[in-house]
N, C-alpha and C positions, 0 to 999 in steps of 0.2 A: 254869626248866626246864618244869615243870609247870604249865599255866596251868587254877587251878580255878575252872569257872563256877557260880557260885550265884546265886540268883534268878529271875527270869520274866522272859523275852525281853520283847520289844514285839508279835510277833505275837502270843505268847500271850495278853498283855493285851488285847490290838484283840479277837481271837476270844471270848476272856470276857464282853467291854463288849457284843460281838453277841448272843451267844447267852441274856444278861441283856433286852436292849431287845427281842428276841423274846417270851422269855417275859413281858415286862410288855406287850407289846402282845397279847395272846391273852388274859391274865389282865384287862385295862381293859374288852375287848371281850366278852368275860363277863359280867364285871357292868355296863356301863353299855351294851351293846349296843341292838338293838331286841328282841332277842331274850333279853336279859340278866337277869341277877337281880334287880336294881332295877324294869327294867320290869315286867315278871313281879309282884312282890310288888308293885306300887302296883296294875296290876291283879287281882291277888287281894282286896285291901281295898277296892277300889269293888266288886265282885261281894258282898264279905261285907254291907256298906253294903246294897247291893241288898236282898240277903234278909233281913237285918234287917228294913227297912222294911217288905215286904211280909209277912212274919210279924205283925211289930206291928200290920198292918192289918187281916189275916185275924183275928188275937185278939181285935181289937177290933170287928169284925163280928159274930164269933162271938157273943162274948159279950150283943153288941145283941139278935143272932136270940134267943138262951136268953131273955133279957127279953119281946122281942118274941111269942114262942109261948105264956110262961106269961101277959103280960099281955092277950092274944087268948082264952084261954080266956074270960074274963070282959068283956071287952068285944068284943064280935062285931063292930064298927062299925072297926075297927084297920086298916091298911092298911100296908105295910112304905114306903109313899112319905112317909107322915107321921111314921110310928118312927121313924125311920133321921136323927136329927136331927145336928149337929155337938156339942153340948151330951152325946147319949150315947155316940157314939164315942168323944169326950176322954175322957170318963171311964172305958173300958175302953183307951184307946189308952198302953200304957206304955212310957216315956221317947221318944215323940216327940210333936210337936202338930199341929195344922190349920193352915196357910198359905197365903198368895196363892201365884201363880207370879213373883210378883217382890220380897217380901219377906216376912223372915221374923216379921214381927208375926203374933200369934196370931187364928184366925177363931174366934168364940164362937156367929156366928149364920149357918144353913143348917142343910141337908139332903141327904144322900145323895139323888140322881135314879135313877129307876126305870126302865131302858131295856125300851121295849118291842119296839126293833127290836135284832137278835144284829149287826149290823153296828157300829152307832152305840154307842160306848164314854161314860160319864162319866168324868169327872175331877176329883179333890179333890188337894190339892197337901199333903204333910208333908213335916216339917224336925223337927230334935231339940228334943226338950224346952229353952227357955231361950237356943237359939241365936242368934247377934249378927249382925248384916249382915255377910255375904262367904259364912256358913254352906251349905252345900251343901241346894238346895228337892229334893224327890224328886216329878214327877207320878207318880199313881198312877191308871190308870186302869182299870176296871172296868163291869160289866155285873151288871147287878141284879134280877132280876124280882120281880115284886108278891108270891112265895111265901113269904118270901122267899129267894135261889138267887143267889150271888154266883157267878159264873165270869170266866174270860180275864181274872186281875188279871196287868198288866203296869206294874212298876216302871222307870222312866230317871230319869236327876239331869236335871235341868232347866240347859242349859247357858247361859251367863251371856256 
């Protein structure tokens, strides 16, 4: 007599299976978008990277200059082209080191250059303390005067 229907139709399932493969295409394009979460946070850690480096670099300037000023007191003959060696950055420069621009083997001998023209940048190249070939070079390049007066440090990963 009574015919009682129980269960879920077919359209209702077809309309479910839609309204499901919507919401998972809006949620994929979120996070894997160009705009998405993933991209987003990988660049946020090469910008961290960035400022790392160039902190570690400023510190290790710094610290050169504090040497530099106290050991000019007493020797008047000092020039910040000659201080400014690779030998005493490493040694203020902490957890990264001095590197070419095409591997990461360590550089022990040089010198910071002294730009005497504001146009004309130097360049000294860092990589992490200990780092293996593939590791990410950072140029870091910089302007320097004889005072010594570090400005316009611009850090890029050196791309490969």
């Amino acid at each position: 007599m009574f015919k009682s229907n129980k269960g879920v139709t077919l359209v209702a399932l077809v309309i479910t299976i839609i309204v499901l493969l919507i919401l998972a295409g809006v949620s994929i394009s979120l996070i894997a978008g160009p705009n998405g979460v993933l991209t987003k946070s990988k660049k946020a850690a090469k910008d961290t990277d960035i400022a790392n480096v160039k902190d570690a670099f400023e510190l290790a300037v710094a610290g050169v200059a504090v040497e530099y000023q106290d050991d000019s007191i007493t020797n008047l003959s000092l020039t910040a082209g000659n201080y400014f060696t690779y030998a005493r950055i490493k040694a203020n420069l902490d957890g990264y080191q001095i590197c070419s621009a095409t591997s990461t083997t360590e550089e022990t001998t040089g010198k910071l250059e002294v730009s005497t023209d504001a146009s004309s940048k130097s360049t000294i190249y860092l990589c992490k303390k200990g780092a293996t070939s593939g590791a990410t070079i950072y140029k870091v390049e910089y302007l320097m005067s004889d005072a010594p007066a570090f400005s316009g440090i611009v850090v890029t990963p050196v791309e490969e």
